[in-house]
MIBA-577188 format. One record per residue (C-alpha): residue in one letter; z, y, x. Coordinates in Angstrom, 3 decimals, always signed. Example, Ala and Ser with C-alpha at 12.3 -4.5 7.8 and 13.67 -1.06 7.14 Angstrom:
! MIBA-577188
resn:w:v:u
A:+7.800:-4.500:+12.300
S:+7.140:-1.060:+13.670
//
This chain:
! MIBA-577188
resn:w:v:u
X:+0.000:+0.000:+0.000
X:-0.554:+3.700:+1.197
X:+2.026:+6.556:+1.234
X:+1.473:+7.174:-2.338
X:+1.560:+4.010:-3.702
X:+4.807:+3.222:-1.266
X:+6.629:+6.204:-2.863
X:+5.451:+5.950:-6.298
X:+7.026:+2.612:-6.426
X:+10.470:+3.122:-5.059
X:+10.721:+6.085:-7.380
X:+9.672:+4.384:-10.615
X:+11.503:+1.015:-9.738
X:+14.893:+3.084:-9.103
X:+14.442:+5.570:-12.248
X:+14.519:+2.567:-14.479
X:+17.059:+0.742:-12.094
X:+19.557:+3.425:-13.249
X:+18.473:+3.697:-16.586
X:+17.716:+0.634:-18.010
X:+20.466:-1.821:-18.323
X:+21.697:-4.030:-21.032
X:+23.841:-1.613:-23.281
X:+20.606:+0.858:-22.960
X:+18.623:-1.967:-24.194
X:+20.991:-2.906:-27.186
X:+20.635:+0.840:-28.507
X:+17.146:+0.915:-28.205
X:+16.945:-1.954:-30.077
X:+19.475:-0.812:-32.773
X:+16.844:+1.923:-33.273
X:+17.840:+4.396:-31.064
X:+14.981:+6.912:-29.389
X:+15.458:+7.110:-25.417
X:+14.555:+11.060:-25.627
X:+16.381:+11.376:-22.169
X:+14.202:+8.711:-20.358
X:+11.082:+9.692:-22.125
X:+11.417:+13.116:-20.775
X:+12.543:+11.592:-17.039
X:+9.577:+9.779:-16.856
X:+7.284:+12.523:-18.333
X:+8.526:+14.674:-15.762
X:+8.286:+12.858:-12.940
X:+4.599:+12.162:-13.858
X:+4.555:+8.786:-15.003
X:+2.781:+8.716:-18.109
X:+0.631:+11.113:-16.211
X:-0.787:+9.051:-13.355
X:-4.548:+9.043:-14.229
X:-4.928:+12.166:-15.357
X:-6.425:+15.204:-12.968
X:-4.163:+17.871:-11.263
X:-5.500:+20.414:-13.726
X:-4.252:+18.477:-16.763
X:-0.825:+18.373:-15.099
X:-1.549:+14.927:-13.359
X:-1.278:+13.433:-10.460
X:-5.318:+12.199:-10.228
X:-4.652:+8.672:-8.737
X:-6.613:+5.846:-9.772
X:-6.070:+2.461:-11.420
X:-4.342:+1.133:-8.513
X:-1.297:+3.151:-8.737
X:-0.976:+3.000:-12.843
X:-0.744:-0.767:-11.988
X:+2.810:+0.396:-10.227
X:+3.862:+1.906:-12.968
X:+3.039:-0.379:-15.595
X:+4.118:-3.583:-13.809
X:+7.407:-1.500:-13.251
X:+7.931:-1.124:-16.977
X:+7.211:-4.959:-17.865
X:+9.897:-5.698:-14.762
X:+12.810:-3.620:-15.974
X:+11.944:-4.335:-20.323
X:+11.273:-0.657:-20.395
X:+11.399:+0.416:-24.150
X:+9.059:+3.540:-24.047
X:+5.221:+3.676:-25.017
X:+4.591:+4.594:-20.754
X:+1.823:+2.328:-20.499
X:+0.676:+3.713:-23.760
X:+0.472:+6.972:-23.037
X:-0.552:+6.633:-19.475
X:-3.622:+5.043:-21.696
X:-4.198:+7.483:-23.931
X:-3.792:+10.742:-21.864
X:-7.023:+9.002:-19.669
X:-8.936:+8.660:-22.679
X:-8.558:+11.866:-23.698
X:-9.185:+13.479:-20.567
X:-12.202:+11.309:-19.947
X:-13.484:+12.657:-23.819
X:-13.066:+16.355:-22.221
X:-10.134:+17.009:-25.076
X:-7.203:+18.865:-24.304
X:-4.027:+16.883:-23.739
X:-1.700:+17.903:-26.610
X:+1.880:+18.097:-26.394
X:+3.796:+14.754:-27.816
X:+3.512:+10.966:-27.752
X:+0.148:+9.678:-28.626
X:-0.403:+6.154:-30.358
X:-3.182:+3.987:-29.256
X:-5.410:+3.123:-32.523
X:-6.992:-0.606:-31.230
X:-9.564:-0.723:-34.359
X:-12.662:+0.793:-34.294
X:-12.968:+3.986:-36.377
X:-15.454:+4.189:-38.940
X:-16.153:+7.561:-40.835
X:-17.343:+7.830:-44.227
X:-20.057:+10.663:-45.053
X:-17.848:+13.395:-45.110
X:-16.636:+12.683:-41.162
X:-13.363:+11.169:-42.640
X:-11.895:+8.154:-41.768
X:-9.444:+5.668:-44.219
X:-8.528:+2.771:-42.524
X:-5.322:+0.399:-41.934
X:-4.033:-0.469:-38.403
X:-1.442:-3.000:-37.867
X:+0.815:-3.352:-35.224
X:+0.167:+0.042:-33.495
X:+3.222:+0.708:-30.560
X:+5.385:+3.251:-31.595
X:+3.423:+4.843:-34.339
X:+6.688:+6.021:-35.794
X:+7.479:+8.004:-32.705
X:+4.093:+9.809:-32.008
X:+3.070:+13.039:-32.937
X:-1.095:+11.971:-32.316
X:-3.004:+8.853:-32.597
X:-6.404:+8.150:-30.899
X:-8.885:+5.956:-31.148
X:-12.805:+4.940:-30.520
X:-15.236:+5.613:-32.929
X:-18.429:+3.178:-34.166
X:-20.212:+6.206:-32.697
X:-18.716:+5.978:-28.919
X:-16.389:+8.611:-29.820
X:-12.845:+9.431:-29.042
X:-11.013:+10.875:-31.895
X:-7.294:+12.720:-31.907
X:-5.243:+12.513:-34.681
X:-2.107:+14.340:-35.791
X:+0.301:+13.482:-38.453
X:-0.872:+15.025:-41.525
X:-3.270:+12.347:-43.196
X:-0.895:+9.750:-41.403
X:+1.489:+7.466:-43.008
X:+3.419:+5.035:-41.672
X:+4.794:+1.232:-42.341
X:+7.605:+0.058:-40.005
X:+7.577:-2.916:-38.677
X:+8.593:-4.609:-34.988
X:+8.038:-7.499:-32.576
X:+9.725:-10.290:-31.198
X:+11.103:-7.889:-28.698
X:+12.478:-5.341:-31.744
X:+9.518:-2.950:-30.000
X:+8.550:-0.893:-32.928
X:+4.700:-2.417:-33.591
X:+3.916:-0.319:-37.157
X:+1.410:-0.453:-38.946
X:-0.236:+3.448:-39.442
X:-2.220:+4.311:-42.714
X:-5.049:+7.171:-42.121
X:-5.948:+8.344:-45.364
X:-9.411:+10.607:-45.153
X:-8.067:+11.627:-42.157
X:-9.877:+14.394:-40.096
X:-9.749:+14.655:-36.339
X:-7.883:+17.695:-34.538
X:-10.624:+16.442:-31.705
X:-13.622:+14.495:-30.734
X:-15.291:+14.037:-27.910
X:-18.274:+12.476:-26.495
X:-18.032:+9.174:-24.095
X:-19.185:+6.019:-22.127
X:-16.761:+3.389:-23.231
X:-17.714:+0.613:-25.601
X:-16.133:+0.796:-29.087
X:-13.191:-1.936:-27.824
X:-12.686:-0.571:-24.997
X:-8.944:+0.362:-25.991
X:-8.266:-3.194:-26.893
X:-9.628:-4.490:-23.495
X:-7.169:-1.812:-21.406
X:-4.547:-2.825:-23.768
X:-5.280:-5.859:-22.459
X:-5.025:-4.862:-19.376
X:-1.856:-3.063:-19.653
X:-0.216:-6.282:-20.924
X:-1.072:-8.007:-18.374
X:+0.578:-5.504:-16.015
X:+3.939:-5.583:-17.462
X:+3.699:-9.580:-17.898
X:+3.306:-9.485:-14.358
X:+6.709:-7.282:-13.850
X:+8.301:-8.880:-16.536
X:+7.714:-12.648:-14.811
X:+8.611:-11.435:-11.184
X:+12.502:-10.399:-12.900
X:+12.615:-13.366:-14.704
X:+12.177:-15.622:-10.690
X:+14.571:-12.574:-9.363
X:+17.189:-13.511:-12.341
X:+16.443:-17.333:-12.116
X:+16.911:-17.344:-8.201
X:+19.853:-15.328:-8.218
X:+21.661:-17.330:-11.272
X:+20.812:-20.563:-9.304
X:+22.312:-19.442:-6.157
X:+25.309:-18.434:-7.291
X:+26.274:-20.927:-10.359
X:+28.117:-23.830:-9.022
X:+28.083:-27.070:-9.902
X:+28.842:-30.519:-8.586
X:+30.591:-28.801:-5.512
X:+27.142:-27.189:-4.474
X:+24.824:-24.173:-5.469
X:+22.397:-25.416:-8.411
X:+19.922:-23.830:-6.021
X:+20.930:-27.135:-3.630
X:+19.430:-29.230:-6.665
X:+15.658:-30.634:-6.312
X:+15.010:-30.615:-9.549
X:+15.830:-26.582:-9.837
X:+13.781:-26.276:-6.582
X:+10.770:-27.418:-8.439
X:+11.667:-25.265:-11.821
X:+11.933:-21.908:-9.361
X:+8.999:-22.953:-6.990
X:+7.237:-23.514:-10.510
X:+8.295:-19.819:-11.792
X:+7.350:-18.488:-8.908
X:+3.823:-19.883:-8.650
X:+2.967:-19.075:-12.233
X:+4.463:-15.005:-11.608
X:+2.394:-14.665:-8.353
X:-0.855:-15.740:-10.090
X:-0.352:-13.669:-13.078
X:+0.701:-10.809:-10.331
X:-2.259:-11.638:-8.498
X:-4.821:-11.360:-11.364
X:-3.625:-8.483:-12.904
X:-3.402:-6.656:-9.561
X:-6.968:-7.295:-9.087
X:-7.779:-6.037:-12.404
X:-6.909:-2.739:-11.958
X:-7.903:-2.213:-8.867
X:-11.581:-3.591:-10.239
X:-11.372:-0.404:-12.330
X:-10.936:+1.743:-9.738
X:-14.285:+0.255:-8.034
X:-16.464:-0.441:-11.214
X:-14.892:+1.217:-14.272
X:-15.789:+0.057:-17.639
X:-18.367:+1.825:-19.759
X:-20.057:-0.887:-21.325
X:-18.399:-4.360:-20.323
X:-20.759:-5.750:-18.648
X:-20.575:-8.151:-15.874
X:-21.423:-4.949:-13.487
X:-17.459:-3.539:-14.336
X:-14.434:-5.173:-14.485
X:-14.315:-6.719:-17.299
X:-14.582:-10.360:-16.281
X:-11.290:-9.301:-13.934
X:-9.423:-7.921:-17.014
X:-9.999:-10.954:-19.490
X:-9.152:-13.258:-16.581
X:-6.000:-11.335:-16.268
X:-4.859:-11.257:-19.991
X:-5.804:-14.846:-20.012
X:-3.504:-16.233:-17.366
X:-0.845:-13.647:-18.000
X:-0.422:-15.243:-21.510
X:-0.808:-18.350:-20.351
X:+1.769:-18.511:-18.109
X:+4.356:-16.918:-20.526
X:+5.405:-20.337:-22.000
X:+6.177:-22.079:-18.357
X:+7.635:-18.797:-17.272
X:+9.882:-18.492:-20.223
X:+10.820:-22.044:-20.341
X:+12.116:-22.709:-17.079
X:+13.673:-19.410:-16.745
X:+15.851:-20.788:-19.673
X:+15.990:-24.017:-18.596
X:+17.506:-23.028:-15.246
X:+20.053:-20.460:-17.080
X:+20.827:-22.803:-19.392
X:+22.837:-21.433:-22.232
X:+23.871:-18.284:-21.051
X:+20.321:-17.020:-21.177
X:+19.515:-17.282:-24.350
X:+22.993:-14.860:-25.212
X:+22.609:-11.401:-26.333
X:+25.239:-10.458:-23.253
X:+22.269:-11.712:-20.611
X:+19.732:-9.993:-19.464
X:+17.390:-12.727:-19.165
X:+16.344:-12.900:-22.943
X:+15.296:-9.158:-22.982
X:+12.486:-9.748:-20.714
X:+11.715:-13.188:-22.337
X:+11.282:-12.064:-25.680
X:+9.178:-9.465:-24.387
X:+6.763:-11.825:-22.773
X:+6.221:-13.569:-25.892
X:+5.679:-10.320:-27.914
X:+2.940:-9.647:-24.934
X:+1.283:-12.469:-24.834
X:-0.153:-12.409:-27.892
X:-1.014:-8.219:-28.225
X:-4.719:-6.716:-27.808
X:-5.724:-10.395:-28.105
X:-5.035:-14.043:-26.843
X:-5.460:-16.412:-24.847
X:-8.122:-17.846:-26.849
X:-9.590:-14.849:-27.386
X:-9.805:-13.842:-23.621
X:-10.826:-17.643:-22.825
X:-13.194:-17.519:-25.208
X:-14.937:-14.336:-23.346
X:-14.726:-15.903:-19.896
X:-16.403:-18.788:-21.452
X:-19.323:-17.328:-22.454
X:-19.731:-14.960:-19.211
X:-19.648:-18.017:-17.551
X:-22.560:-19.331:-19.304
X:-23.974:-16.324:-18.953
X:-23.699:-15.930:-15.747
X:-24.717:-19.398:-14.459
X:-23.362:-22.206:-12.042
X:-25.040:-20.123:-9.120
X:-23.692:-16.948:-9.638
X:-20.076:-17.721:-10.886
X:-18.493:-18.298:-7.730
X:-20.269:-14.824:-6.309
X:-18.719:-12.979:-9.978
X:-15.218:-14.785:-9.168
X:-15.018:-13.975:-5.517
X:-16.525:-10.651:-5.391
//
């Protein structure tokens, strides 16, 4: 990593070191807004990593959003920062003025009816309750902005008691629209992405909690650690988080070299649905033998180890499946050929 990237990720990594523990968690959870975080990490630029210095950024690239992201899946962050790291890019990239507030990522593509509104339902949008704009892609290649006025929302949550609502737009107009190159899922595929990212974190504390649990829990006169068959659970965990780490790491860092206007086999998009793929993949090994090697205690409210598990399996399942992402490398692959796969997968 460069000087950046070094300092970027000690400051994230101890900002949510101090913040985020297990009674901050709870309260979240209870339905309590982190205002004080939100602002920390707004402040300290954050949410603002892909965005340019004149939009109040800090104009890095893919590469160092990864840091931040991953970050947020390791320490079961419970703030939209991958979110709005998201949409502030979009945005920018649609030449529209950042506003002021939390912005919701709409997944669905936006379809206007003759008078340039648009009615639609979309379910399990993160934090809709808590943002003050929404923004989404248009059948047109379009980004629109949204503000609260034709907006309604239906609570509802995930596994991990992340507030996933569903957000009514009822001949809604945009405050903003702007022209661009993405394809009309393109928010669903750096959702993707983003998931991926904090899987990755989220896995890497679940081997830190796992090795650290082992090594200190006695039994039989001797660290569990000692035991073979715990050996093979942790060496197990640990394979699984440094391929999801691996694969999402390249991921992002394929945006920074190819981008993604139209995903084709040219940009990163075989890197991203690889990524999401093996990220949710992996969550069921990870999340078993995290347990297994806890034991009871992990599955207790008082343990930290459940926070981050129940998050993986909220994850692993948002802006699309397994299946779904299998599915896609499937049919690149045929695409593609036998003679050029191994040039697309080692490129």
């Amino acid at each position: 990593m460069n000087e950046l990237q070094n300092i970027l990720e000690e400051s994230v990594n101890r900002l949510f070191a101090e913040r985020v523990d297990r009674a901050f968690l709870a309260r979240c959870e209870d339905g309590e807004w982190p205002a004080e975080l939100w602002t920390l990490a707004n402040e300290q630029g954050l949410t603002h990593v892909l965005a340019s210095e004149a939009a109040g950024g800090m104009n890095a690239g893919w590469a160092e959003a990864f840091i931040v992201v991953r970050a947020c899946g390791r320490h079961a962050v419970p703030l939209p920062v991958p979110e709005q790291l998201l949409a502030l890019w979009l945005v920018e990239r649609a030449g529209i003025s950042a506003p002021s507030g939390l912005i919701a990522l709409l997944p669905e593509v936006l379809n206007a009816d003759a008078n340039g509104h648009y009615t639609l339902e979309v379910p399990r949008v993160p934090w809709g309750r808590a943002a003050q704009f929404f923004v989404g892609l248009t059948s047109t290649q379009q980004i629109a902005l949204f503000d609260t006025q034709f907006v309604s929302i239906t609570p509802a949550q995930n596994l991990a008691r992340e507030p996933r609502d569903t957000v009514h737009l009822r001949a809604a107009s945009p405050v903003a629209l702007g022209s661009c190159d993405l394809n009309t899922h393109a928010i669903r595929w750096l959702g993707a992405l983003l998931r991926a990212g904090q899987i990755a974190g989220a896995a890497a504390a679940c081997l830190e909690l796992s090795v650290k649990y082992t090594s200190d829990r006695v039994q039989f006169g001797k660290p569990l650690s000692q035991f073979q068959a715990i050996q093979n659970h942790l060496a197990e965990i640990a394979g699984a988080m440094a391929s999801v780490d691996t694969m999402a790491c390249s991921a992002f860092l394929a945006l920074d070299n190819r981008d993604l206007p139209n995903l084709g086999l040219d940009t990163a998009s075989f890197e991203i649905a690889a990524a999401k793929c093996r990220a949710s993949d992996a969550v069921e090994l990870l999340t078993r033998l995290s347990h297994q090697v806890h034991g009871a205690i992990g599955f207790t409210y008082e343990y930290d180890l459940q926070f981050l598990t129940r998050r993986l399996w909220s994850w692993r399942a948002e802006f699309g499946t397994s299946g779904e992402w299998g599915e896609h490398l499937g049919r690149a692959a045929t695409a593609i050929g036998g003679d050029g796969l191994w040039a697309q997968v080692t490129r």
